[in-house]
C-alpha positions in Angstrom: 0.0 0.0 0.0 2.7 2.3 0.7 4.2 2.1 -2.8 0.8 3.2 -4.0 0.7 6.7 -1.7 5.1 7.8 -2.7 7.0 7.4 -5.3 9.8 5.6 -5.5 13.2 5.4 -7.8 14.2 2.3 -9.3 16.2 1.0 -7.0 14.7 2.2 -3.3 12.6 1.4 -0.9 9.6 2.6 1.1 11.0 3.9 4.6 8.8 4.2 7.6 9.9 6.4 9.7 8.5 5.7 13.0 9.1 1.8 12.4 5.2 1.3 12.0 4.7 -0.5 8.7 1.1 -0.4 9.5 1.2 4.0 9.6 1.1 4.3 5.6 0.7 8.2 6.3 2.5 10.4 4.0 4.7 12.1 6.3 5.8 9.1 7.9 7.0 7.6 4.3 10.4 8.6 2.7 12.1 6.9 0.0 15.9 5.1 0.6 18.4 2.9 -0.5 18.4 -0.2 1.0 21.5 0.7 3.0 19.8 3.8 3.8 16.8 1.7 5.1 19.5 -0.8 6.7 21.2 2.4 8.8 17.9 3.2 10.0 17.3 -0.1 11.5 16.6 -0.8 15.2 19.2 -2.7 17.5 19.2 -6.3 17.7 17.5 -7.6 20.2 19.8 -10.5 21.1 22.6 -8.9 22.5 24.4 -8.0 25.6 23.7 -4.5 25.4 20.9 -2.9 25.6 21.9 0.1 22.9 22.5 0.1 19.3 26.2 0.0 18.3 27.6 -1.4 21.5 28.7 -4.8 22.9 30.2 -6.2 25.9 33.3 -7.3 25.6 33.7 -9.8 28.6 37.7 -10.8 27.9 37.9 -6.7 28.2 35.2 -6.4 30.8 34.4 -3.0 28.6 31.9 -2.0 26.3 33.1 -1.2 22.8 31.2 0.8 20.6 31.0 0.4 16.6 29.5 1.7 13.3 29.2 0.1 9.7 28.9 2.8 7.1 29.7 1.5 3.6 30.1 -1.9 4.5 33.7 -0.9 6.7 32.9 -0.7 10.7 34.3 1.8 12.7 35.7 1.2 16.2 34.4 4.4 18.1 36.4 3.1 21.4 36.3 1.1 24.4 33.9 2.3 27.3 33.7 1.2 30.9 29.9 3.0 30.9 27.5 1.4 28.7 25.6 4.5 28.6 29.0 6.2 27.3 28.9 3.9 24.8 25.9 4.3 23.7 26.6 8.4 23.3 29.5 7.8 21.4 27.7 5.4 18.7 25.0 8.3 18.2 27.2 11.4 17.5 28.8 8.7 14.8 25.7 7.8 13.6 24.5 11.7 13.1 27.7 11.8 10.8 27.6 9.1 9.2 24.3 8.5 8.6 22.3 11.5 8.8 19.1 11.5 8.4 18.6 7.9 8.3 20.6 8.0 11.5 19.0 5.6 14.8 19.2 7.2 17.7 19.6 5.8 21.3 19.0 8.6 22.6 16.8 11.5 21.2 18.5 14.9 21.4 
């Protein structure tokens, strides 16, 4: 349905962006890339952390804190504060990814 309300290039996808793919609204459609779409994503949900772009490294007993941006990953730095961490990942994420950037935290 949401193909039928925006147009999209050859190429991209239909982007919700308030992750409801039920809220076909207008303003809450954008086209992207699929790696645009993929940088937009939520955080897993089976991992140590509970942030997007951090793990726990238990040999390190630290949290390290990464971001893929054109398929290379960027170490962002070791953290002994998750929440840190989770700082650190965002103000990479607003660089890198801009718009399509997930947030832990909202500014």
């Amino acid at each position: 349905m949401h193909r039928c309300i925006i147009k999209v290039p050859p190429g991209c996808v239909v982007d919700h962006i308030n992750h409801n793919g039920l809220d076909n609204r207008r303003a809450n459609l954008r086209p992207a890339t699929r790696a645009q779409n993929n940088r937009y994503s939520k955080k897993r949900k089976n991992t140590r952390s509970k942030y997007k772009g951090v793990s726990f490294y238990s040999r390190e007993k630290q949290f390290v804190a990464k971001i893929t941006t054109d398929g290379n990953t960027v170490s962002l730095g070791y953290f002994t504060d998750e929440i840190k961490a989770a700082k650190a990942y965002d103000k990479a994420a607003k660089i890198y990814h801009k718009e399509f950037a997930y947030l832990n935290f909202s500014d």
